[in-house]
C-alpha positions, 0 to 999 in steps of 0.5 A: 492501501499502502505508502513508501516514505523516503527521506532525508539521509535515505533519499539518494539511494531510495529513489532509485525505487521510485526512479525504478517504478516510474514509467511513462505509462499514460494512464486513464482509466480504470482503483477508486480508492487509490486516484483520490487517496494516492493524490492526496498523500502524495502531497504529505511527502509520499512518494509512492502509493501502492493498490489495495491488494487486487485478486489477480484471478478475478481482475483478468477475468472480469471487465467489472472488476478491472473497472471496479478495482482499478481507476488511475489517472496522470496524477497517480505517479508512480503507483504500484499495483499490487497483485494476489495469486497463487499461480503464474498464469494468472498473475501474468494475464493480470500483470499484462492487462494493467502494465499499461497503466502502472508503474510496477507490479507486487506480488502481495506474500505477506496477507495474513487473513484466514480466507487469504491463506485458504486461497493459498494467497498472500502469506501462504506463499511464504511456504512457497518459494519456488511458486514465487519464484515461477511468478516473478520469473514470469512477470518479468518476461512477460511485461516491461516494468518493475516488479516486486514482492511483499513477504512476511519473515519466517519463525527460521530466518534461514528460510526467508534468506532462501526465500528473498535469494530465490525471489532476486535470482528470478528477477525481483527489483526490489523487496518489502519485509513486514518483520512479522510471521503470517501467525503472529498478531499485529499486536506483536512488535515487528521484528527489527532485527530480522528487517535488518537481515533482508536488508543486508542479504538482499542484492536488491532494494529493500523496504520495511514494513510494519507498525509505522505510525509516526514519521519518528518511528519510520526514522527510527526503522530506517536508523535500526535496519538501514532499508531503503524505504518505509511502508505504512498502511495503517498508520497513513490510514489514520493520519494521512499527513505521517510522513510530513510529521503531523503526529495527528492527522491535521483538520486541513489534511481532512478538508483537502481530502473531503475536496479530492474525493468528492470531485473524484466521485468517491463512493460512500463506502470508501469516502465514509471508511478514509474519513473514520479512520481519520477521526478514529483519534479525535472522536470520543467512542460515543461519537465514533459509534454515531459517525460510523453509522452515518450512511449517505456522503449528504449525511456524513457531510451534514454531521461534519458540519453541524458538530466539526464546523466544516464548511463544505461550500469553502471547502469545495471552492 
């Protein structure tokens, strides 16, 4: 799940990404992370939420994947759904069955995972410029909406200019850069300054991405690389209310999502995995350790009541 946060003295030019993603597309149907996540943070000043990355191959292949992986209603505007591929046939079946009911389409270049890169997927495209230049090229005559590209930068930033110039010149309507190579570690800090060289190449909107865990530090960013928009992905995991400048995620951020996701119908997997994110820098490591093994919504629900004072039956008033 990623956010893009657009504020303050950036906001004239950074709408245009989200007026640029947002459609009239009617959506009603099936991203069970994204309908009560998406709705929540957007109530903490973000302005538009992205999918989890989706394998383009399995979502045009399956019904039961389509259904599992993507749920989105009129509420989830604008949202981005953002596709893995490693060719254009199969980015553009996928990118054709969801238009309808999204904003826009990204094509994920930029997941560094071992199983990601053995699939030729994510940031392995980094080494594959004219395959994402193909895909691009075809999303965009195949389906009327935006699309766009998330990348990693290369050790040589000449590359990433070729890269970036080929993706524009094939169509791409606007790029995010993670200012980090596929083989760096996140422990590594992002590479401002080559965030501020997309940005001033680039002929399209430009949105940074990496290490974005306060609204301070995504000011910061945008100050140091002149972006158009701030991406956070971790940092909104751990405190949904980032981008409205709570600096930990406040107890009415938890209970107002508690209500989303349980009148959604979230299940236990991704009610349990938001929650221990959220509670990752208020719990002590004991009482993480005893929380993480909880393995019911009655069960995560009953703890929350017994040891944080929740009352569920206020909440879901």
């Amino acid at each position: 799940m990623c956010n893009i946060k657009i504020t303050g003295q950036i906001l004239t030019i950074s709408t245009s990404i989200a007026e640029l993603a947002r459609g009239t597309h009617h959506r009603n149907g099936p991203l069970p992370t994204s309908v009560p996540t998406c709705i929540f943070l957007r109530s903490y000043n973000v302005d538009l939420c992205y999918t989890p990355m989706i394998l383009a191959d399995v979502f045009k292949s399956s019904t039961y994947a389509r259904d599992s992986d993507f749920t989105t209603n009129e509420r989830d505007d604008p949202v981005i759904i953002q596709f893995a591929a490693n060719n254009a046939k199969d980015l553009v079946e996928a990118a054709e069955l969801a238009a309808p009911y999204v904003n826009g389409i990204d094509i994920n270049c930029g997941c560094p995972q071992k199983w990601a890169l053995q699939e030729h997927i994510g940031a392995f495209l980094m080494t594959e410029p004219e395959t994402v230049r193909d895909m691009v090229h075809s999303v965009k005559a195949h389906v009327d909406i935006p699309c766009s590209v998330k990348i990693r930068i290369h050790p040589d930033l000449k590359e990433t200019y070729e890269f970036v110039k080929r993706a524009e010149a094939a169509g791409a309507d606007f790029i995010t850069v993670h200012g980090r190579t596929r083989k760096q570690k996140s422990s590594e800090p992002v590479n401002l300054d080559a965030i501020r060289f997309v940005k001033e190449v680039a002929s399209v909107p430009v949105v940074a991405n990496g290490d974005v865990f306060s609204l301070t530090e995504a000011e910061d960013v945008f100050d140091k690389t002149g972006v158009n928009g701030v991406m956070a992905a971790r940092g909104i995991l751990q405190n949904p209310a980032l981008f409205a400048g709570d600096k930990h995620t406040p107890w009415e951020c938890i209970e107002r999502y508690i209500k989303l996701a349980l009148g959604y119908g979230t299940n236990t997997f991704i009610f349990h995995h938001h929650l221990m994110y959220m509670f990752e820098d208020v719990m002590s490591n004991a009482e993480r350790k005893t929380f993480n093994c909880l393995s019911s919504v009655p069960a995560i629900l009953d703890h929350l009541e017994k040891y944080w004072d929740l009352d569920v039956a206020r909440v879901m008033a």
